[in-house]
C-alpha positions as CSV (number, residue, x, y, z in Angstrom):
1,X,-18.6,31.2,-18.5
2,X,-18.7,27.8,-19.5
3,X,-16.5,25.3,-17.7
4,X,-13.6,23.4,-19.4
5,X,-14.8,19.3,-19.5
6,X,-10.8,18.6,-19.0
7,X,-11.0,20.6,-15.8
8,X,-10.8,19.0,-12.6
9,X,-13.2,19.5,-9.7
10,X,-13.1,22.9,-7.9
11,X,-11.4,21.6,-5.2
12,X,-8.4,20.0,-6.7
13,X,-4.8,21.5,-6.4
14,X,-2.8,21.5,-9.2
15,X,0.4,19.8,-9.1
16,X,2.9,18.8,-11.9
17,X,1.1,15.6,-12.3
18,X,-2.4,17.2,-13.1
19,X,-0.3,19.4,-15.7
20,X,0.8,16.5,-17.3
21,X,-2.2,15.1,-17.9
22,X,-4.0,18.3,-19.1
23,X,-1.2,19.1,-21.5
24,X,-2.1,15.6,-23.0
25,X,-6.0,15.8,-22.8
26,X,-5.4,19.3,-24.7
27,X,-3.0,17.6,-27.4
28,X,-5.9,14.7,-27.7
29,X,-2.9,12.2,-26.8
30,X,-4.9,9.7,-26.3
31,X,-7.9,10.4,-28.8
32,X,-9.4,7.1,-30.5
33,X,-7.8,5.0,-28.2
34,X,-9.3,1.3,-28.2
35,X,-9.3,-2.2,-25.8
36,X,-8.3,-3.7,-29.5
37,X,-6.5,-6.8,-28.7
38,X,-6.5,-7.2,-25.0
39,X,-6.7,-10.8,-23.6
40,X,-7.9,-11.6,-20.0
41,X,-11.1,-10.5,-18.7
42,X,-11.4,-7.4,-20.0
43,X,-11.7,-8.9,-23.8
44,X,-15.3,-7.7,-23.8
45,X,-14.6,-4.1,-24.3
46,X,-12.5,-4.6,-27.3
47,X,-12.9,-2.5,-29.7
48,X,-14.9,0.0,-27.2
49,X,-13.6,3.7,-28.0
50,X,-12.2,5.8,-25.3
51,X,-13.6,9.4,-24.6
52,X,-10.7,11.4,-25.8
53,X,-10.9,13.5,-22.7
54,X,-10.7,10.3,-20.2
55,X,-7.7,9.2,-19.0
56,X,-6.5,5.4,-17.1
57,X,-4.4,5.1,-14.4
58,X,-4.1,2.2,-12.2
59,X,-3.4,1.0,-8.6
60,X,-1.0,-2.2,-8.6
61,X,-0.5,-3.1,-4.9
62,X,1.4,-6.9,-4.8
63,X,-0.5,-9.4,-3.0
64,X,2.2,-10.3,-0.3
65,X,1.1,-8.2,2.4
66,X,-2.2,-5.5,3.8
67,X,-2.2,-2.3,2.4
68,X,-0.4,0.2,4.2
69,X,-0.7,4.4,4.9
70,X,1.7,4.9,2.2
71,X,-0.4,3.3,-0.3
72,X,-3.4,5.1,0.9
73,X,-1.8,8.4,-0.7
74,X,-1.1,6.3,-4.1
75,X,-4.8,5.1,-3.8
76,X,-6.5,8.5,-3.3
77,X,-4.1,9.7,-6.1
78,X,-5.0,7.4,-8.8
79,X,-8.6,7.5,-8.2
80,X,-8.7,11.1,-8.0
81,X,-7.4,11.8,-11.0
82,X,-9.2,9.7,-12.7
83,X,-12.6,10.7,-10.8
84,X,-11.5,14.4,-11.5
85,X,-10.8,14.0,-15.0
86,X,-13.4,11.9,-15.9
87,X,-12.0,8.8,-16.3
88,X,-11.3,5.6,-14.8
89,X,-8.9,3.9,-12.7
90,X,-8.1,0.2,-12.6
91,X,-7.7,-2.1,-9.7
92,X,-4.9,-4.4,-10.5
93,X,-3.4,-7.0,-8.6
94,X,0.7,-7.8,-9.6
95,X,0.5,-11.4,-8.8
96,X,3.7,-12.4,-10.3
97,X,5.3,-13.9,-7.3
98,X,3.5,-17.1,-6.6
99,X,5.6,-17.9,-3.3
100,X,4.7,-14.6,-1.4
101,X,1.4,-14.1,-2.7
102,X,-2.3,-15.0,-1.0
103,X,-5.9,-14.9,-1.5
104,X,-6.0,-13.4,2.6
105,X,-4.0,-10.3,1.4
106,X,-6.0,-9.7,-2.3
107,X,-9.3,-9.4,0.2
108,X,-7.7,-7.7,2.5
109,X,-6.6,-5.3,-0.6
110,X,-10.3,-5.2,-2.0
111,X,-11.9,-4.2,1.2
112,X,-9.1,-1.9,2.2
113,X,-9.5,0.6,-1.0
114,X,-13.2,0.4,-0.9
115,X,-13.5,1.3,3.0
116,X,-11.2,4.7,1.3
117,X,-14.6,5.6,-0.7
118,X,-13.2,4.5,-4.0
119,X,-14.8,1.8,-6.3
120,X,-13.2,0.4,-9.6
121,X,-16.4,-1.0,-11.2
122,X,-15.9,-3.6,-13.7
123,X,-11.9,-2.7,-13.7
124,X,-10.9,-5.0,-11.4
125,X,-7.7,-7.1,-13.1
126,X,-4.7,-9.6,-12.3
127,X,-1.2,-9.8,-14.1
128,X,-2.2,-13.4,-14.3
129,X,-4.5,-12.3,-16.2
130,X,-2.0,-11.4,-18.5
131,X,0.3,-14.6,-18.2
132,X,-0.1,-16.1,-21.6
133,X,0.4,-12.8,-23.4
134,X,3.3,-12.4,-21.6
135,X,4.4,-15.8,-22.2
136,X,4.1,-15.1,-26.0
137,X,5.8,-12.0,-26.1
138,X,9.1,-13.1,-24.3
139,X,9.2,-15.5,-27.2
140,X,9.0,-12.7,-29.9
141,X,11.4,-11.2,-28.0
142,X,13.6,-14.2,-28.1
143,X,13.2,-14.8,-31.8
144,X,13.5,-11.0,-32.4
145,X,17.2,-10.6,-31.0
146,X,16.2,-9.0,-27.7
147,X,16.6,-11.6,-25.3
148,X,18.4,-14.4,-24.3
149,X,18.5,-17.6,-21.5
150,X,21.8,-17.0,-19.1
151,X,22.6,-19.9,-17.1
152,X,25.1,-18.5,-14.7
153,X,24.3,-18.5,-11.2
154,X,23.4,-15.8,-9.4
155,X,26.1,-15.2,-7.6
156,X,28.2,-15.2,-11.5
157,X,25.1,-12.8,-12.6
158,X,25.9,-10.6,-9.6
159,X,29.3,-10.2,-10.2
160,X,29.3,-9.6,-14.0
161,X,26.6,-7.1,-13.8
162,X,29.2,-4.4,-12.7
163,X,29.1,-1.3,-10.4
164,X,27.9,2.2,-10.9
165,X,31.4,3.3,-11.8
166,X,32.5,-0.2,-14.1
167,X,30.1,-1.6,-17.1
168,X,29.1,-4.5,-16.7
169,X,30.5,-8.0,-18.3
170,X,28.4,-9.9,-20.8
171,X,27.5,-13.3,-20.0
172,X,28.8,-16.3,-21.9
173,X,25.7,-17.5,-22.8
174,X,24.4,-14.1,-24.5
175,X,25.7,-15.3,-27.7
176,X,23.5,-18.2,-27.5
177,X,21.2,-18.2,-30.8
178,X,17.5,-17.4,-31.0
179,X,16.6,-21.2,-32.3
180,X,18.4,-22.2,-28.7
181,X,17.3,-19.7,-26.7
182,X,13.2,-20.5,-27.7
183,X,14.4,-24.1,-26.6
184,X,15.6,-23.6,-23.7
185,X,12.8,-21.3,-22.6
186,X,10.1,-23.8,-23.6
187,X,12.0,-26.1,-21.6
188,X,12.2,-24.1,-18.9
189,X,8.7,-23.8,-18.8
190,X,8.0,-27.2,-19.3
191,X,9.2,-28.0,-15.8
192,X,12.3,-29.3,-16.9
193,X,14.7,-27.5,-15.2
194,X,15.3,-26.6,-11.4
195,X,14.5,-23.3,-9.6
196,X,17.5,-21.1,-10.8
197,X,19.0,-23.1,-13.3
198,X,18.2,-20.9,-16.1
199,X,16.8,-17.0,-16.3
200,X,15.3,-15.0,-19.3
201,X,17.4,-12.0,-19.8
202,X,16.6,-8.9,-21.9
203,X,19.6,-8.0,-24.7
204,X,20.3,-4.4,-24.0
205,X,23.3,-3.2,-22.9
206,X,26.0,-4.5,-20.4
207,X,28.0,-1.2,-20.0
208,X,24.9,0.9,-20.0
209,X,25.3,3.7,-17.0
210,X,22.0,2.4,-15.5
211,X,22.3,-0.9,-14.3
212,X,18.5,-1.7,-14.8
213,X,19.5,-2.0,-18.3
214,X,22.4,-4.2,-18.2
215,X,20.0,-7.3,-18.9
216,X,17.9,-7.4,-16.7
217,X,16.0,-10.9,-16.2
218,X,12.6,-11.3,-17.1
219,X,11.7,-14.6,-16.5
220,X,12.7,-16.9,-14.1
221,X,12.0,-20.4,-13.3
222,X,9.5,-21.0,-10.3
223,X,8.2,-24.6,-9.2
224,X,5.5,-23.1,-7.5
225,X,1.6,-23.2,-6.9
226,X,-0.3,-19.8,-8.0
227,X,-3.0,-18.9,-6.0
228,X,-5.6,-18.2,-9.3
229,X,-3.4,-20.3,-12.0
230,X,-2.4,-23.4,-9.9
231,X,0.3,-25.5,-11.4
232,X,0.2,-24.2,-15.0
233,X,3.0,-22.3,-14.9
234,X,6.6,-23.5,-14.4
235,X,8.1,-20.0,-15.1
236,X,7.0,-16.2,-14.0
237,X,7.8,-13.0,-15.3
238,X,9.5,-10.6,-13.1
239,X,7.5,-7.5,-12.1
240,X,9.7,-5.0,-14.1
241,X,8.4,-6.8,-17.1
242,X,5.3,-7.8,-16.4
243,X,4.4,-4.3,-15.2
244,X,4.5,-1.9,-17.8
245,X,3.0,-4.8,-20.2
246,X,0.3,-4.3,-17.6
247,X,-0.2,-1.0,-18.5
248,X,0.2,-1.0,-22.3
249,X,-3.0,-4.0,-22.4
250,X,-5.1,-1.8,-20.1
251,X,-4.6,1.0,-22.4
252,X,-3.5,2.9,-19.0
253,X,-2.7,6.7,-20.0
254,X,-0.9,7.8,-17.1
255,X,0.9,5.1,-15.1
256,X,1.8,7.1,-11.4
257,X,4.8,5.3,-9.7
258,X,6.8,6.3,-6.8
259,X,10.6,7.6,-7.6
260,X,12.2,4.5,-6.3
261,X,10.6,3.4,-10.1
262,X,12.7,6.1,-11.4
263,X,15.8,3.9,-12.5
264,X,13.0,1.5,-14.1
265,X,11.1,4.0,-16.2
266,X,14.3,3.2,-19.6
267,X,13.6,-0.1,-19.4
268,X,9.5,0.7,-19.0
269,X,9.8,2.4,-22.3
270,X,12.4,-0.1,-23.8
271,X,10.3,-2.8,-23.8
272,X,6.6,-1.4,-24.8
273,X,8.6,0.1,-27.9
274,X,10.3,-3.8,-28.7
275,X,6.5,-4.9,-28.3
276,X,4.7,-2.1,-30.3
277,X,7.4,-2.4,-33.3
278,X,6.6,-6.1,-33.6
279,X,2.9,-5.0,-33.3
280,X,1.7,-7.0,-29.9
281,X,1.1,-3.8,-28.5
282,X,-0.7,-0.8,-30.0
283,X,0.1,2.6,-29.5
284,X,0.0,5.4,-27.7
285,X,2.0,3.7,-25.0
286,X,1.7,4.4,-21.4
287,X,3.2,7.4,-19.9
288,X,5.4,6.2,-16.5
289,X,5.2,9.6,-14.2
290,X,7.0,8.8,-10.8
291,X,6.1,10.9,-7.4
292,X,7.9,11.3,-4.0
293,X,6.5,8.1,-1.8
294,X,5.2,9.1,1.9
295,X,7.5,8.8,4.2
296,X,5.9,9.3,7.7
297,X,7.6,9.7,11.2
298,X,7.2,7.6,14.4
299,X,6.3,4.7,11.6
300,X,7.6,2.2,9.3
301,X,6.1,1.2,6.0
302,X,8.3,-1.5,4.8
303,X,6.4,-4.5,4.1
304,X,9.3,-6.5,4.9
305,X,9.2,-4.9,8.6
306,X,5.5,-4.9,8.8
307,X,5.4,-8.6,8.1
308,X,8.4,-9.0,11.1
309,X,6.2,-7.2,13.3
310,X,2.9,-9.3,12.5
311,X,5.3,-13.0,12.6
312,X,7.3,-12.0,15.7
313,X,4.1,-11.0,18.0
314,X,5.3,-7.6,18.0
315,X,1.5,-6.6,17.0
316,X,-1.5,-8.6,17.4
317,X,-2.1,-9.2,13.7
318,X,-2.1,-7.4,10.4
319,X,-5.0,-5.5,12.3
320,X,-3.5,-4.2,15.0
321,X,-5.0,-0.2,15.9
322,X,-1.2,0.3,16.6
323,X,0.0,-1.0,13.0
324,X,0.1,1.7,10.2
325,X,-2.0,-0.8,7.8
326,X,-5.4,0.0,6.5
327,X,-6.4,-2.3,8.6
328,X,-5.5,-0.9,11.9
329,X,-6.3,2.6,11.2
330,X,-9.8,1.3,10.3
331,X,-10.2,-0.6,13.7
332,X,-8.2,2.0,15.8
333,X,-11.0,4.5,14.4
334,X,-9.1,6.4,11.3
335,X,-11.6,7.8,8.9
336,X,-11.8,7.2,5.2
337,X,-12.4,11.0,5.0
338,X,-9.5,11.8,7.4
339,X,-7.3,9.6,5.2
340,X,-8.1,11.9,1.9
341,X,-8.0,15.3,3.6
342,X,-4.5,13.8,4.5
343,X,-3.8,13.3,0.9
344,X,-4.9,16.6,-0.2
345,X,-3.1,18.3,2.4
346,X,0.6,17.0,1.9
347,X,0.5,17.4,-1.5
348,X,2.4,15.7,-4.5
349,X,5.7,16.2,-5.1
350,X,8.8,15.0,-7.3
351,X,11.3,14.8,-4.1
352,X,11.4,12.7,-1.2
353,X,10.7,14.3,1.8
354,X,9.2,13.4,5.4
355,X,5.6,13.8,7.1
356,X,5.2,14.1,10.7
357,X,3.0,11.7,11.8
358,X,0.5,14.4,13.6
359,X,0.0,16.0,10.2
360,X,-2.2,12.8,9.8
361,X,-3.0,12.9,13.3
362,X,-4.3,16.2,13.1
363,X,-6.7,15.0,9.6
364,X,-8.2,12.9,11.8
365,X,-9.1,15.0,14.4
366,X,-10.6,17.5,11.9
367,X,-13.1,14.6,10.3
368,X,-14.0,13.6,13.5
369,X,-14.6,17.0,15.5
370,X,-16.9,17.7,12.6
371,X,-19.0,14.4,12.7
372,X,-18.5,12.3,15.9
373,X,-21.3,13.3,18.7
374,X,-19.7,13.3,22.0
375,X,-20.1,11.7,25.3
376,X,-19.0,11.0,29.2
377,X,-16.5,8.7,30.0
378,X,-14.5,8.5,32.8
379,X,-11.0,6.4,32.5
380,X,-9.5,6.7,35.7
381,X,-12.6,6.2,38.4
382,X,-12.5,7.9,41.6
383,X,-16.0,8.1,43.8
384,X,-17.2,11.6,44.4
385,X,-20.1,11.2,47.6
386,X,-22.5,14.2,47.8
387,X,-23.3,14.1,51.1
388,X,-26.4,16.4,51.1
389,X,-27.8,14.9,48.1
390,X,-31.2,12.7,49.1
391,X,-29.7,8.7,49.1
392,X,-31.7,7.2,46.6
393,X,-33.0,9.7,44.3
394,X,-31.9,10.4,40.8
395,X,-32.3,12.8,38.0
396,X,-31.5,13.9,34.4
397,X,-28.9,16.5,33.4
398,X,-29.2,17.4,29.4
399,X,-26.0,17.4,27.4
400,X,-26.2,18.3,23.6
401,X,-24.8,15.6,21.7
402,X,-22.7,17.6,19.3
403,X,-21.8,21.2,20.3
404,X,-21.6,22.9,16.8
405,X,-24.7,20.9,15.5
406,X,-27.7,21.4,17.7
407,X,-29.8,19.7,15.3
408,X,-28.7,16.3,16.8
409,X,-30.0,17.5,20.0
410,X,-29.6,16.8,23.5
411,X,-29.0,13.6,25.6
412,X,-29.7,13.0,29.0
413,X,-27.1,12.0,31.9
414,X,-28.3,10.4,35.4
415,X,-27.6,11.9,38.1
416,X,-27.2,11.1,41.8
417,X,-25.4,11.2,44.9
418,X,-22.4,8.9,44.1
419,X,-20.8,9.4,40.6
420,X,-17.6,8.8,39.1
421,X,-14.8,11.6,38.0
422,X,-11.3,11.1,37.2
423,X,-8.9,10.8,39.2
424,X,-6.7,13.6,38.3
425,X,-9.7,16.0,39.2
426,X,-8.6,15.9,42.9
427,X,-5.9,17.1,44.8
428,X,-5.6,16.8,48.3
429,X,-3.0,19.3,48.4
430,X,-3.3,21.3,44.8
431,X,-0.3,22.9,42.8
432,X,-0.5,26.6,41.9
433,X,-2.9,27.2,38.9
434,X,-5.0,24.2,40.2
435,X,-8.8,25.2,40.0
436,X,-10.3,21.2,40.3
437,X,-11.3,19.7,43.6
438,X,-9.4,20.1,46.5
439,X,-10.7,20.9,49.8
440,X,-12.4,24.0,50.4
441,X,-12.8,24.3,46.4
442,X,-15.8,24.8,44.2
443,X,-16.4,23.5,40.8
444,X,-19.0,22.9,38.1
445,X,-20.0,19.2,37.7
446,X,-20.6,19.9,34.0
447,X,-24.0,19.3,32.9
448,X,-25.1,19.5,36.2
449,X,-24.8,21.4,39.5
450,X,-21.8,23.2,41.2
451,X,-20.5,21.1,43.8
452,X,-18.0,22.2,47.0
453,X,-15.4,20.0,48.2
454,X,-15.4,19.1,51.8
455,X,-12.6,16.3,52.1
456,X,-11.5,12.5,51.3
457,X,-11.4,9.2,52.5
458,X,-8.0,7.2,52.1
459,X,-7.0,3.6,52.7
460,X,-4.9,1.9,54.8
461,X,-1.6,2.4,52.4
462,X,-3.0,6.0,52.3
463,X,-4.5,6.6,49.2
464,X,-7.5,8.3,48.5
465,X,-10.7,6.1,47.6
466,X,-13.4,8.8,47.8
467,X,-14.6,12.6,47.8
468,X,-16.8,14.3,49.3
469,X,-18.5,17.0,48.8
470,X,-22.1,19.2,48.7
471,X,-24.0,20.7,46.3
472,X,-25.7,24.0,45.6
473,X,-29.0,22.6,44.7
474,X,-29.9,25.9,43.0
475,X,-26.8,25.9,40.7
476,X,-28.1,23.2,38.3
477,X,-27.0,24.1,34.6
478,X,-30.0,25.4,32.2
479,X,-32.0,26.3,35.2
480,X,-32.6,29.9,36.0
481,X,-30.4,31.4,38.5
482,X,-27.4,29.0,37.4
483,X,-25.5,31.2,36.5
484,X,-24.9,33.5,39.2
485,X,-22.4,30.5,40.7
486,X,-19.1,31.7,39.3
487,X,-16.3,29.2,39.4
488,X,-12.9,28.7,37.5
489,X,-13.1,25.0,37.8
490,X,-15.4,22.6,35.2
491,X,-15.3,18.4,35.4
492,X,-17.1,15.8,33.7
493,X,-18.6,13.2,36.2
494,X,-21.5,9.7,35.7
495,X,-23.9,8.8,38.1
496,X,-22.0,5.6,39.8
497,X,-25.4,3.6,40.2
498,X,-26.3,4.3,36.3
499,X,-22.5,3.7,34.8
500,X,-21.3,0.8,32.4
501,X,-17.9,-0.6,33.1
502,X,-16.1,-1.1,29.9
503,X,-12.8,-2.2,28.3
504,X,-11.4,0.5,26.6
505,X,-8.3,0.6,25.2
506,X,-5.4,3.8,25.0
507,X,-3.3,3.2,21.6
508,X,-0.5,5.5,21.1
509,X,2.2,5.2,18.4
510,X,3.8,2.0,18.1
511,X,7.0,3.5,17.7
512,X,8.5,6.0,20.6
513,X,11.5,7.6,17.9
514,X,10.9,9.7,15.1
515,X,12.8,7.2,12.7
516,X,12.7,3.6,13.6
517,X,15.9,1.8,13.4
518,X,18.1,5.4,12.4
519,X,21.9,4.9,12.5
520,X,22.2,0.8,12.0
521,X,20.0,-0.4,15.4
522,X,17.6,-2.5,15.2
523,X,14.0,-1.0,14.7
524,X,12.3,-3.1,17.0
525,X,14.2,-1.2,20.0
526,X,12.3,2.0,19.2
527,X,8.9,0.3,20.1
528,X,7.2,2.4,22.3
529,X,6.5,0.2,25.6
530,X,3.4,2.0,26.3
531,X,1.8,2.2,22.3
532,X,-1.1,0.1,24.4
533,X,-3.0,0.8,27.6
534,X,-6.5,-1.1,28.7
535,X,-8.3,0.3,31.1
536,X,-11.7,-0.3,32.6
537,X,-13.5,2.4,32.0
538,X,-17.0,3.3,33.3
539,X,-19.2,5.1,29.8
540,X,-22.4,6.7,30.6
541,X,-25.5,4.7,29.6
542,X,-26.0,5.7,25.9
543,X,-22.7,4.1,24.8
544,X,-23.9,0.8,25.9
545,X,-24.9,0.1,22.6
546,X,-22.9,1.6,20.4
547,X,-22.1,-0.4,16.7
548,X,-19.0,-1.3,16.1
549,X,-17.1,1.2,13.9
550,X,-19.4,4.0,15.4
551,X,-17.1,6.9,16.7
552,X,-17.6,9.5,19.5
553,X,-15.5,11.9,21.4
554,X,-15.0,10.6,24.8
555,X,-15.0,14.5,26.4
556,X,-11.5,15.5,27.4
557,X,-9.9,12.0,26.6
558,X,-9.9,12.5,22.6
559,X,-12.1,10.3,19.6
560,X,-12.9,7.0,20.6
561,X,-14.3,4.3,18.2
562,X,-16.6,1.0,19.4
563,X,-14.2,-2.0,18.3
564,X,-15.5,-3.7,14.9
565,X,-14.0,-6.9,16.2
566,X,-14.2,-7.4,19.8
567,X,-17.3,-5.4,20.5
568,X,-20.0,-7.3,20.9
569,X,-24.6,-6.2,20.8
570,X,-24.9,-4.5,24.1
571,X,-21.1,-4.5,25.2
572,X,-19.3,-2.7,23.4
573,X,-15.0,-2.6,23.3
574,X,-13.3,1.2,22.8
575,X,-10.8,2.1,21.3
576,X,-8.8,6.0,21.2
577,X,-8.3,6.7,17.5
578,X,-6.8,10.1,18.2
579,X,-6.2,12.5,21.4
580,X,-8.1,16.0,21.7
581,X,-4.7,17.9,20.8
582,X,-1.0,16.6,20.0
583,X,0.2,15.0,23.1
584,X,3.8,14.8,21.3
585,X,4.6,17.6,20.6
586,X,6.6,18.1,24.3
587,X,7.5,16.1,26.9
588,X,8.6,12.0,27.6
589,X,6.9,9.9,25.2
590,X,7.2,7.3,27.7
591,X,4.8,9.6,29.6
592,X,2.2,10.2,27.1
593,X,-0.7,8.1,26.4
């Protein structure tokens, strides 16, 4: 059976968005479709047909701020589609706010999307691209009827523009004519004018039910530098204008927006149709199509808090392993492939909802049991003395790198008579259930032999500083005979004189309440006190020169990644992406970590 060309991949789940666009693909919506006429960069492929089964979207993150989770879902979204369906997707930056905006965040944004796996190709745009045409078209739509300069204030704006029960009042300056208006706006751009003196205001509707069409402004007056355009510009457009223009000159087919948009989307289509019945804009017009946004527990993903968090010292910059930005989860050891098995798995949908932060938790863990290869560390050092081991001597124990992929083969561990386990693998006087050291007790020093404890050694404030212990030198692991040394009890250990001491670092989420800041109080009293732990940890010997951004499973302590900023050739800095199971689902968060 031959395969539909409008199909997407196998893999793909349909959702009401993907049935949008194969209703359109089917009706040839966008057949014949042409760059005709679009200014900026992208002026070379005027004229270029579109393959009537391709569609556009877009991603349009501002340049105020690092990307966020949230937009990882938008970004996996519009570059699947367009990967599945053949077409293309844009990378668009909505610089229209020159006082916010920075080159730091646009190459922040441009790293951030293609450490995701995606790649825009020669579709990489600006709205300020787009300035001049935008410039131009507020005056047709001045000389057309369809706008006017108010010079209220914004407080008199405010309180004429009504409630969501009472229509708005129109302002006493709507009457103003088109001749006036066009002066006053080319005054305003030429820097004549003070920062709020005058605003551009659409002609619509003051008593319309939706307040986004009761004139909304669309150009305002900014004495400000732009970061690509300098000083040439003495007024911007506002984004609800300059967006959908956006759109219509990238030819985009289906523009995805989340539902706060919603409200917008009469206006979106108000003002392409003003622009395609004076012909500045060619038709078919974008299609606005507005999802649910992610909304994820034990986070926030308002810029506006993010950027409180980063100022205050909160967090120690926009990279933080702790701070839900792209950033972080790329240096706290998230996957690019755990991020879009995270967007396939929750879905698209047309109503808000929440996520529980270990659904993404939980991705993570499933792209990295599959790929990291694991190894010994030990977190919380206590010596373990085998007393009938020869001082002096060593030895190699074999450990496979990656249990469910013996083609990446074995490792060995040293081995001698001082090593390293973990604290919590002792207990002087065990609780019921206990089957680790305690005196009398056998266990399995995994890898290696089976070892019996014998006693402890405390200090002065009586606390215990060593173990001791002998081994069965017959029990060795992979040897014959090994087997016949049954015991319940199995702990990971390193050779003390082979170890590497290491910084290593326990993130946990930043925030300890499921929604930051619910019921009025500040959000910055649910940080979680212990979202950050460093320990010195000892590694066994093959981690000592692990790359930064290479990952491993640290063996009963969870998925560990070598720090791409602090580690350094030979010394490498850890960091816990992710613990071996979801350590909140019970218990005190201020416990966990």
């Amino acid at each position: 059976m031959s395969q539909d060309k409008h199909a997407p991949a196998a893999a793909a789940v349909s959702n009401f968005i993907r049935q949008i666009i194969e209703a359109d693909l089917a009706a040839g919506k966008h057949a014949g479709v042409t760059w005709a006429g679009k200014p900026g960069p992208a002026a070379a492929h005027a004229g270029a047909p579109l393959d009537t089964a391709k569609i556009r979207t877009r991603f349009p993150p501002e340049p105020n701020g690092y990307l966020h989770i949230g937009h990882a879902k938008s970004i996996c979204l519009n570059f699947g589609l367009a990967r599945d369906y053949g077409g293309a997707c844009h990378l668009r930056f909505d610089d229209t706010n020159p006082e916010k905006e920075e080159q730091e965040y646009v190459d922040s944004i441009i790293e951030a999307v293609r450490w995701l796996g995606f790649d825009w190709g020669d579709d990489l745009y600006y709205a300020s691209d787009y300035f001049d045409f935008m410039y131009a078209a507020a005056e047709y739509l001045i000389e057309s009827g369809h706008a006017y300069v108010d010079s209220q204030s914004a407080e008199e704006m405010r309180a004429s523009r009504g409630t969501l029960t009472e229509p708005g009042r129109d302002s006493p300056w709507r009457g103003r004519s088109a001749a006036e208006n066009l002066d006053l706006f080319r005054r305003m751009a030429a820097g004549e004018f003070a920062d709020g003196a005058h605003v551009l205001r659409a002609k619509i509707d003051m008593a319309s039910a939706n307040i986004n069409l009761r004139d909304p402004a669309i150009y305002r007056i900014r004495h400000a530098e732009h970061h690509r355009s300098g000083g040439k510009w003495r007024v911007y457009p506002m984004y609800t204008y300059a967006h959908p223009i956006e759109d219509a000159l990238e030819r985009i087919s289906h523009s995805l927006c989340t539902l706060e948009f919603e409200d917008q989307r009469p206006f979106y289509d108000w003002l392409l149709e003003r622009l395609a019945e004076g012909g500045l804009l060619a038709r078919p017009l974008p299609q606005q199509i507005e999802f649910a946004r992610l909304n994820l527990t034990y986070a926030v993903l308002s810029k506006r808090k993010l950027i409180q968090l980063v100022q205050e010292g909160h967090v120690d910059g926009w990279d933080d392993p702790r701070l839900p930005t792209l950033a972080g989860a790329r240096r706290r050891g998230y996957t690019p492939e755990g991020f879009r098995l995270f967007a396939e798995r929750i879905g698209v949908a047309k109503a808000d909802s929440w996520i529980d932060y270990g659904v993404l938790e939980e991705c993570m863990r499933d792209d990295l049991n599959a790929r990291a290869e694991r190894r010994v560390a030990v977190l919380d050092p206590l010596k373990l003395i085998i007393d009938n081991y020869p001082q002096g001597q060593s030895e190699e124990c074999l450990a496979p790198n990656h249990p469910q992929l013996p083609k990446l083969g074995r490792r060995a561990l040293p081995f001698s008579r001082e090593l390293w386990i973990e604290r919590e693998d002792f207990e002087e006087v065990p609780p019921k259930g206990y089957f680790r050291l305690f005196p009398g007790n056998a266990v399995r020093l995994r890898y290696g032999y089976v070892v019996k404890c014998t006693g402890c050694e405390k200090d002065a404030a009586g606390k215990v500083v060593a173990v001791h212990c002998e081994y069965l030198p017959d029990s060795k692991s992979g040897t014959p005979g090994a087997d016949a040394h049954k015991v319940k009890g199995n702990i990971h250990w390193l050779s003390a004189n082979h170890a590497d001491a290491c910084e290593t670092r326990l993130y946990d989420r930043l925030f300890a309440a499921e929604s930051p800041g619910a019921g009025g109080r500040d959000f910055l009293q649910d940080l979680n006190p212990r979202s950050k732990r460093v320990v010195r940890a000892f590694l066994e010997p093959a981690l000592k020169n692990a790359r930064p951004e290479e990952r491993f499973q640290f063996e009963r302590h969870g998925y560990f990644v070598a720090d791409r900023v602090d580690s350094k050739p030979g010394a490498p800095v850890f960091n816990r992406a992710v613990t071996l199971k979801d350590s909140w689902a019970a218990g005190d968060p201020a416990q966990r970590g």
